[in-house]
FITOR-517930 format. One record per residue (C-alpha): residue number from 0; chain; x, y, z. Coordinates in nm, 2 decimals, always signed. Last residue first. Example, Ala and Ser with C-alpha at 12.3 -4.5 7.8 and 13.67 -1.06 7.14 Angstrom:
BEGIN
<site><num>1</num><chaine>A</chaine><c1>+1.37</c1><c2>-0.11</c2><c3>+0.71</c3></site>
<site><num>0</num><chaine>A</chaine><c1>+1.23</c1><c2>-0.45</c2><c3>+0.78</c3></site>
end
This chain:
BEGIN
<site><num>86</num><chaine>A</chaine><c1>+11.24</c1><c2>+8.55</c2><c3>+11.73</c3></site>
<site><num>85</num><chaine>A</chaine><c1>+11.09</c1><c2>+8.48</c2><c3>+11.39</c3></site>
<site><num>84</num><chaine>A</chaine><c1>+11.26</c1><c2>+8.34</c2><c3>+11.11</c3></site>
<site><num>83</num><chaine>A</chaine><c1>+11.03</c1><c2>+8.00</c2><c3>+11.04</c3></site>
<site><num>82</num><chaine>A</chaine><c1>+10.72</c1><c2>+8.30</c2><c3>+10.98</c3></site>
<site><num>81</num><chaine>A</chaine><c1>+10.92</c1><c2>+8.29</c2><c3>+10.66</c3></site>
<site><num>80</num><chaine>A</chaine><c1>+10.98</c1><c2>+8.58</c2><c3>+10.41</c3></site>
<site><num>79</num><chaine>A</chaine><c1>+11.08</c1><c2>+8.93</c2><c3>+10.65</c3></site>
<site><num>78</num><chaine>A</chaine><c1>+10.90</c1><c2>+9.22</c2><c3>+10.55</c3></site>
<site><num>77</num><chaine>A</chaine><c1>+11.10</c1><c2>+9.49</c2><c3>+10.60</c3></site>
<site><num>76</num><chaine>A</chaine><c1>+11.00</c1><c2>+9.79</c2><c3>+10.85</c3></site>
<site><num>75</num><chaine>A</chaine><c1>+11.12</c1><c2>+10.15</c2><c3>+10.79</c3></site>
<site><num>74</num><chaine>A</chaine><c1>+10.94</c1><c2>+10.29</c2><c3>+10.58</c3></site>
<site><num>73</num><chaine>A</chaine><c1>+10.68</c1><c2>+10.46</c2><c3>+10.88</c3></site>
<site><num>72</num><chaine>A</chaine><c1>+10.34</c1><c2>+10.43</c2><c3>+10.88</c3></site>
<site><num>71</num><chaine>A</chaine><c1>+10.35</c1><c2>+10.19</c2><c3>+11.14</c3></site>
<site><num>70</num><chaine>A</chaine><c1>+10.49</c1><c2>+10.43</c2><c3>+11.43</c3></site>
<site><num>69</num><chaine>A</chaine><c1>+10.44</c1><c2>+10.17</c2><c3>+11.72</c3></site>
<site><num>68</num><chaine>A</chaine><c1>+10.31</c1><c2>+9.79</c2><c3>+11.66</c3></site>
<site><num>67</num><chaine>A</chaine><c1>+10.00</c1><c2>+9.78</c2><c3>+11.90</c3></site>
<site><num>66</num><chaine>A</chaine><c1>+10.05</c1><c2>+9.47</c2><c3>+12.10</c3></site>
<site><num>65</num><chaine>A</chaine><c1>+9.86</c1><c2>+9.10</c2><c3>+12.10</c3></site>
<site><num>64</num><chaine>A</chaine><c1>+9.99</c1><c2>+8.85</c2><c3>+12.38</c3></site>
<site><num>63</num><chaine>A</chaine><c1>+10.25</c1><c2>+8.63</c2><c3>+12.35</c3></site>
<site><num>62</num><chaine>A</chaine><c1>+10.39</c1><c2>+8.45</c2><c3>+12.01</c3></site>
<site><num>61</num><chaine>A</chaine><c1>+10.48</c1><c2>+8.56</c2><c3>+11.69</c3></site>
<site><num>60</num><chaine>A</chaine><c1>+10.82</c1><c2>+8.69</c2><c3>+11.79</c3></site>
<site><num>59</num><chaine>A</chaine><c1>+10.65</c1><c2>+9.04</c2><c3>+11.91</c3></site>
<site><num>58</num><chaine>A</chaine><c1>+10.26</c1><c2>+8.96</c2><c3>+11.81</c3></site>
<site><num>57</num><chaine>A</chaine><c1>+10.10</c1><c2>+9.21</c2><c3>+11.63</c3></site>
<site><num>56</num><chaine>A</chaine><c1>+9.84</c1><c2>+9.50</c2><c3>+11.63</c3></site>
<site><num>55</num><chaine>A</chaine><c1>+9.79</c1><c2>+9.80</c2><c3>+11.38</c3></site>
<site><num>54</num><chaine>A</chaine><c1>+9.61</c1><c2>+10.11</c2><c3>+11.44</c3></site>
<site><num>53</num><chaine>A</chaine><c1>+9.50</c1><c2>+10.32</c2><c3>+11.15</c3></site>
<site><num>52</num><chaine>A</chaine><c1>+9.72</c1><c2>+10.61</c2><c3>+11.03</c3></site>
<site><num>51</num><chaine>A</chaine><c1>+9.47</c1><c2>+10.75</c2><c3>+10.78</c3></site>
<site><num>50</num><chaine>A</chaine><c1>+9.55</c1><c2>+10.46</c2><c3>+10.46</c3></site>
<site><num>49</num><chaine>A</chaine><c1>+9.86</c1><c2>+10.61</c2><c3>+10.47</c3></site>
<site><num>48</num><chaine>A</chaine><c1>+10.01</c1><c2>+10.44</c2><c3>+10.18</c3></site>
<site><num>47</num><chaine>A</chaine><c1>+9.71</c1><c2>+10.47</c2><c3>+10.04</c3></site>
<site><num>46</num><chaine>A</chaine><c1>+9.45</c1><c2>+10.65</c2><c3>+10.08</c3></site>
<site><num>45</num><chaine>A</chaine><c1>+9.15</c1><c2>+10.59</c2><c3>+10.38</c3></site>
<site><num>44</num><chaine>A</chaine><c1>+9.00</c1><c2>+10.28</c2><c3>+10.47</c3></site>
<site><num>43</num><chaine>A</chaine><c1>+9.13</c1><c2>+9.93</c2><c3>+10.45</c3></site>
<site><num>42</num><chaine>A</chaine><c1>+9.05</c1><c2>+9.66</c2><c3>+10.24</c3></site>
<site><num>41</num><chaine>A</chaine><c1>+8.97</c1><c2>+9.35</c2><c3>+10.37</c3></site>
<site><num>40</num><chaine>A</chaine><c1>+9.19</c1><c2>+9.11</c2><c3>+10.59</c3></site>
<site><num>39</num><chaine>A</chaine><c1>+9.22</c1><c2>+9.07</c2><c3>+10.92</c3></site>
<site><num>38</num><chaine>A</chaine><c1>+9.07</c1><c2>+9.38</c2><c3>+11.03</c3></site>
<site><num>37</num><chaine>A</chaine><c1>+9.08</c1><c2>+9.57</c2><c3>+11.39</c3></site>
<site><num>36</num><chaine>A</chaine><c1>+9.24</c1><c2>+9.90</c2><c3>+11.22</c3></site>
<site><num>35</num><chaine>A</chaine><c1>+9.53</c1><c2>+9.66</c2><c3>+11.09</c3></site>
<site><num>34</num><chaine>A</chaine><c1>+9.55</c1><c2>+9.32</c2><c3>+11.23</c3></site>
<site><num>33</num><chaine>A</chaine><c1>+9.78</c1><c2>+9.04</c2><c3>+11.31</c3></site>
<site><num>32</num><chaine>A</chaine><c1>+10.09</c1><c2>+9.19</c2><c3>+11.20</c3></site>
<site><num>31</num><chaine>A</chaine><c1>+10.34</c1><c2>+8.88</c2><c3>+11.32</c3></site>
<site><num>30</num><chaine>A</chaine><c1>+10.62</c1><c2>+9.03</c2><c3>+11.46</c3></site>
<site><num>29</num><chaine>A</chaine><c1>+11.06</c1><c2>+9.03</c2><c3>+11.44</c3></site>
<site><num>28</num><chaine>A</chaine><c1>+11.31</c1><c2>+9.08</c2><c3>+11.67</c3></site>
<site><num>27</num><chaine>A</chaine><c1>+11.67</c1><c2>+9.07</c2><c3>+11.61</c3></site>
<site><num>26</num><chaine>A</chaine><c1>+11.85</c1><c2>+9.49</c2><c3>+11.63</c3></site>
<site><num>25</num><chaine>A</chaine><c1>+11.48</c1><c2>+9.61</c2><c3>+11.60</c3></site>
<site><num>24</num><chaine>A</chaine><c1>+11.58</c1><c2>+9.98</c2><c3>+11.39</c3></site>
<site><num>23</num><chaine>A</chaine><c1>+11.49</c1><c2>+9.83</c2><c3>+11.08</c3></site>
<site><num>22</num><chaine>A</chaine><c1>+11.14</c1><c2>+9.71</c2><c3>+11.21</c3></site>
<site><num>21</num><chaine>A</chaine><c1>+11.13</c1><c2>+9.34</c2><c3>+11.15</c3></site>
<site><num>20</num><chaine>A</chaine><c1>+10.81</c1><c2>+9.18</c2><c3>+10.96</c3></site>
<site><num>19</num><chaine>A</chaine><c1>+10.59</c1><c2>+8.89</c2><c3>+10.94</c3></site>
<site><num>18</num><chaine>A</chaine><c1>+10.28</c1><c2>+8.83</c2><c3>+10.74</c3></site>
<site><num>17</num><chaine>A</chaine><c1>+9.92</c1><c2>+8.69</c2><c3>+10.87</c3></site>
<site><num>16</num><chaine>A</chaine><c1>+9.75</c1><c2>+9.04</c2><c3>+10.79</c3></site>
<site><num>15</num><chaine>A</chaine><c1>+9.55</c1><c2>+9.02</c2><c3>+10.46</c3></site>
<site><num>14</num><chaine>A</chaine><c1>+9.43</c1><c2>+9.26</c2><c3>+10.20</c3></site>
<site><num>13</num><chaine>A</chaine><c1>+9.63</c1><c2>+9.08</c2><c3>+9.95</c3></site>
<site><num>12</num><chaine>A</chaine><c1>+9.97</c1><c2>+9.06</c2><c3>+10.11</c3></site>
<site><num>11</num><chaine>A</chaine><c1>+10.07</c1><c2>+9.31</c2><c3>+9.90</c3></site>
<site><num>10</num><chaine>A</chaine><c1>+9.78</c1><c2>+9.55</c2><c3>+10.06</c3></site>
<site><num>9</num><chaine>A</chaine><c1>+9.86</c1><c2>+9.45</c2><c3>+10.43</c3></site>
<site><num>8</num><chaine>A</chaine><c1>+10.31</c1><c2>+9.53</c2><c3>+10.33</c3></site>
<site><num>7</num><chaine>A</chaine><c1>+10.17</c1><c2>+9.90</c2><c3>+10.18</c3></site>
<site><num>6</num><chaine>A</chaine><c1>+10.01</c1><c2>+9.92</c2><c3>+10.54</c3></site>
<site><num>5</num><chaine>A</chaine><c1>+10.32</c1><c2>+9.77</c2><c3>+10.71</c3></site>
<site><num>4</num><chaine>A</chaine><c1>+10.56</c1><c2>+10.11</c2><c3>+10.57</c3></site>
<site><num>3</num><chaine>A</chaine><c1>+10.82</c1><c2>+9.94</c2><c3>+10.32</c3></site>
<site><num>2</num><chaine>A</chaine><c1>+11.20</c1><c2>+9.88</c2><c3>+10.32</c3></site>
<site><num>1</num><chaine>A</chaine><c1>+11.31</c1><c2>+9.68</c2><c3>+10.02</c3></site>
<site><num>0</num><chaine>A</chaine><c1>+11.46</c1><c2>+9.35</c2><c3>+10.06</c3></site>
end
């Protein structure tokens, strides 16, 4: 799988957040992006793959109360295929 910043991850997803990722640094833990910049889907503001640093929020294992995800922008997160993986 490549490694891919979560805003590049939103736009392949179709302008949608829903999709699960791991952070290549998490040694087993994985979270559902729930939004980006308070959207759940649309297009999001600013250029790509940037797209201004907005704020993203998730759900560490999919569950639990909504976080901010740190350093988004980063390439170092990997979508991961099945929300059936999560941890």
């Amino acid at each position: 799988m490549v490694s891919e910043n979560i805003y590049q991850m939103y736009v392949a997803n179709g302008n949608r957040a829903g999709f699960a990722v791991k952070r290549d640094s998490w040694s087993w833990q994985t979270a559902i992006i729930t939004s980006i910049a308070g959207k759940i889907e649309g297009e999001l503001e600013g250029r790509a793959p940037y797209f201004g640093n907005a704020k993203v929020k998730g759900r560490m294992g999919g569950v639990g109360r909504e976080i901010e995800i740190s350093c988004p922008g980063t390439f170092g997160y990997t979508r991961v295929d099945s929300a059936s993986n999560l941890k």
